[in-house]
C-alpha positions as semicolon CSV with decimal commas, in nm:
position;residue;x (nm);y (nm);z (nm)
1;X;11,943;8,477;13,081
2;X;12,235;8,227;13,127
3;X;12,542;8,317;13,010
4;X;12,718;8,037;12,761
5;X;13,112;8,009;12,779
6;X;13,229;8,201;12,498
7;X;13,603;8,333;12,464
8;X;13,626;8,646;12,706
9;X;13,398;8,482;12,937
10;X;13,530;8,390;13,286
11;X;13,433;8,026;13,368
12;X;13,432;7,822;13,721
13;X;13,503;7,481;13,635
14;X;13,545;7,156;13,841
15;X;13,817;6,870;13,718
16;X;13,877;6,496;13,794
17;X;14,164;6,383;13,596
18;X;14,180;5,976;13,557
19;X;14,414;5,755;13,371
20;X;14,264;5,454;13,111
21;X;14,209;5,285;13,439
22;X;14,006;5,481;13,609
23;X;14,280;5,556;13,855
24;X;14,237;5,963;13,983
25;X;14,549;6,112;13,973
26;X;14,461;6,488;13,988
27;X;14,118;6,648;14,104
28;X;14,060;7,001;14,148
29;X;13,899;7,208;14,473
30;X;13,557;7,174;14,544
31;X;13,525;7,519;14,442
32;X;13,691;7,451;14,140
33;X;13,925;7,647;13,950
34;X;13,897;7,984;13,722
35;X;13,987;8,028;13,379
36;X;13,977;8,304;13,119
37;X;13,806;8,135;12,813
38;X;13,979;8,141;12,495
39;X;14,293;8,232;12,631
40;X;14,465;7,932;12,638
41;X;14,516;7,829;12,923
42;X;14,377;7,478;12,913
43;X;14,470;7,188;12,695
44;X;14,289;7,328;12,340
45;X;14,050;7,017;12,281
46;X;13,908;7,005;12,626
47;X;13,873;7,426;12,571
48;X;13,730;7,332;12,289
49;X;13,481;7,095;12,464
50;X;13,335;7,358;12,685
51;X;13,253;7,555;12,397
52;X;12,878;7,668;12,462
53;X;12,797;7,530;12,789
54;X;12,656;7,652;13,098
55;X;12,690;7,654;13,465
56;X;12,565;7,309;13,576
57;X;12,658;7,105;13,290
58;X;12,888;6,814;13,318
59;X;13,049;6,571;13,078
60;X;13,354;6,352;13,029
61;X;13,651;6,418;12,798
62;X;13,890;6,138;12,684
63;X;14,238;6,295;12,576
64;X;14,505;6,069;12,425
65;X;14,894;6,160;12,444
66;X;14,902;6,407;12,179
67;X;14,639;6,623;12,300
68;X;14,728;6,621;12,655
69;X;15,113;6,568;12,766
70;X;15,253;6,491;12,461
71;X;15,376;6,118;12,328
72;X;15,670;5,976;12,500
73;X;15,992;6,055;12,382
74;X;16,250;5,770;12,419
75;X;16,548;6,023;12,287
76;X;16,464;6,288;12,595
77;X;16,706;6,128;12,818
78;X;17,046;6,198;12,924
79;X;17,286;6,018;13,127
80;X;17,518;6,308;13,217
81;X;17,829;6,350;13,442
82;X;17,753;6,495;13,788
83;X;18,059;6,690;13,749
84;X;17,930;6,883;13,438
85;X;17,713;7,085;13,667
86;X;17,832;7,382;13,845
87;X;17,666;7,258;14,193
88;X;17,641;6,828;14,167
89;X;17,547;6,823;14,560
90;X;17,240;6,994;14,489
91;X;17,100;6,751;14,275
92;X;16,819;6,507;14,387
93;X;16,561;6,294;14,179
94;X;16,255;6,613;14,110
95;X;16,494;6,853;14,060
96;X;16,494;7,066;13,763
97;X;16,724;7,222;13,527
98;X;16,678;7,424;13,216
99;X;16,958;7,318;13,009
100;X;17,205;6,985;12,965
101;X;17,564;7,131;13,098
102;X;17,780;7,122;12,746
103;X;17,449;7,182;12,523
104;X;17,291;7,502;12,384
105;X;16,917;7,548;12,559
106;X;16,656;7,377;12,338
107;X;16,311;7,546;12,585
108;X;16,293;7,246;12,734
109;X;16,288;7,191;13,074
110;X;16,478;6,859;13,246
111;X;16,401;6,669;13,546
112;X;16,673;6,500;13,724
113;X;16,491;6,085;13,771
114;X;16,801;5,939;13,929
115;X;17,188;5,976;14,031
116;X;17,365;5,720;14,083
117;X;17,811;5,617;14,054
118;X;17,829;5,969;13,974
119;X;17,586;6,024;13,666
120;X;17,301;6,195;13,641
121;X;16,986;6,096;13,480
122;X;16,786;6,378;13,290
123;X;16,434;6,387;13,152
124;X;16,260;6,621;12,945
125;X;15,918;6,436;12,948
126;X;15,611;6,557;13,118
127;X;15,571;6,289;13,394
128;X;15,214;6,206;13,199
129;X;15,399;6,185;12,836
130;X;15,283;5,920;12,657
131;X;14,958;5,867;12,853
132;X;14,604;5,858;12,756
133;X;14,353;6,040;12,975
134;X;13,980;6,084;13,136
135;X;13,846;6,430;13,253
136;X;13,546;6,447;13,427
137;X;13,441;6,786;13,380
138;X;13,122;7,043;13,600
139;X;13,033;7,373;13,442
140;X;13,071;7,589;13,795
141;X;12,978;7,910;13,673
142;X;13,023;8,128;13,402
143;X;12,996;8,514;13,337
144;X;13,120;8,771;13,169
145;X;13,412;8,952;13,390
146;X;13,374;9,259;13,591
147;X;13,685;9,524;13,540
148;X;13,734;9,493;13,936
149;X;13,810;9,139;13,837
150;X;14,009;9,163;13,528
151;X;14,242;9,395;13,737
152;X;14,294;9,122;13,985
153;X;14,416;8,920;13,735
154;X;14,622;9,166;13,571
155;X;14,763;9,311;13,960
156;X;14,841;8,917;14,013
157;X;15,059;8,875;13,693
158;X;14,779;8,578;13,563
159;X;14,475;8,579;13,388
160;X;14,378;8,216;13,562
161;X;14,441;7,971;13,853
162;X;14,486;7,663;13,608
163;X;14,687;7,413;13,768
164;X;14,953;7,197;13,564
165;X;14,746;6,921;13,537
166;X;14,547;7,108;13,282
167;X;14,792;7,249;13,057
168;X;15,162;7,152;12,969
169;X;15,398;7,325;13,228
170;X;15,673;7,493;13,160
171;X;15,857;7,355;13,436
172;X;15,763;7,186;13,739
173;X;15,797;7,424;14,069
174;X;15,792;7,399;14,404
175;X;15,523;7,594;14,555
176;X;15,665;7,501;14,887
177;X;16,050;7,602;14,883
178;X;16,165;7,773;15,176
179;X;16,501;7,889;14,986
180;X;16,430;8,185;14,746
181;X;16,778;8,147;14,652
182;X;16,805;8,011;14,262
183;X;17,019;7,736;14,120
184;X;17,201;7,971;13,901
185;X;17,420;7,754;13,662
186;X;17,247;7,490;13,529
187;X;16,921;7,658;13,632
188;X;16,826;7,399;13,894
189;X;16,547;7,404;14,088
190;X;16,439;7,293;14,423
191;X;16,274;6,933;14,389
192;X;15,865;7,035;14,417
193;X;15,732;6,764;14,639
194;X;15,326;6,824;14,458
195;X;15,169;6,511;14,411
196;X;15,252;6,594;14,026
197;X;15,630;6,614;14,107
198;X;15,612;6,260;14,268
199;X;15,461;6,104;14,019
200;X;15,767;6,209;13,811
201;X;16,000;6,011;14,074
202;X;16,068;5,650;14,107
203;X;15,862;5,445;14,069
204;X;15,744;5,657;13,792
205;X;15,452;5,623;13,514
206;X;15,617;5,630;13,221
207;X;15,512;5,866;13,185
């Protein structure tokens, strides 16, 4: 008998994310990604959305700003002096930091969007904020998880291979820095050059 997704359920799922255009700006793998249902690990109304169905289904999801990335916040950006942070010639448009030099943390994370007569510009929007959005969604598979496989998880340090694009980030990461080394002031990272990262840069959806 087919198995429904249910929470505990391990489910293969295939994503093409679209803006009110139709424009794709994120797709998953072929093969899809794997998530632990009812975990949490997915924006909750599209989790929500798979509810009950099986391997082979498809549908389409529309998300608007609140249930996806969050609305646009005019007020989460700083214009700050390059030499407030410990190590200025680090600093590029996609960097990241985890705190404004001269302010007490807040959890949110701040990309650096431009630099220019020695300022700093500093975002703590999600590059989608204020941005409504499609999901075309494919049932993969579903089934109830083997021990051999919730050890993998568990031996990896995740119980999924969500990428950002389905759930808010907590900071955006380069998957392809050669420098292990961390910024270790201000908490900057090396700029991630994803195709999630660039649409953070100039010219940027505003996102």
């Amino acid at each position: 008998m087919a198995e429904s997704i249910r929470k505990g359920m391990l489910v293969t799922i295939s994503v093409l994310m679209a803006d009110m255009t139709g424009k794709t700006l994120e797709e998953t793998p072929p093969e899809g990604i794997v998530y632990l249902h009812g975990n949490g690990d997915i924006f909750p109304k599209l989790e929500a959305a798979l509810e009950g169905r099986f391997a082979g289904e498809g549908f389409s999801i529309h998300l608007e700003p609140e249930d996806a990335f969050g609305e646009y916040d005019a007020e989460a950006i700083k214009l700050i002096p390059a030499e407030n942070f410990a190590h200025p010639e680090v600093l590029e448009p996609g960097a990241v930091v985890d705190e404004v030099p001269g302010e007490a943390p807040d959890g949110r994370t701040w990309r650096v969007t431009d630099i220019a007569e020695g300022m700093v510009v500093l975002e703590a929007n999600h590059p989608l904020a204020g941005i409504g959005l499609q999901f075309a969604v494919k049932v993969l598979d579903v089934h109830e998880p083997t021990e051999s496989e919730l050890e993998a998880m568990e031996d990896d340090g995740t119980e999924s291979l969500v990428p950002p694009f389905l759930k808010i980030a907590d900071r955006i990461v380069s998957e392809d820095d050669e420098d292990d080394t961390p910024y270790e002031a201000a908490g900057a990272q090396e700029p991630d050059d994803s195709s999630m990262a660039r649409l953070a840069r100039p010219p940027r959806i505003v996102r």
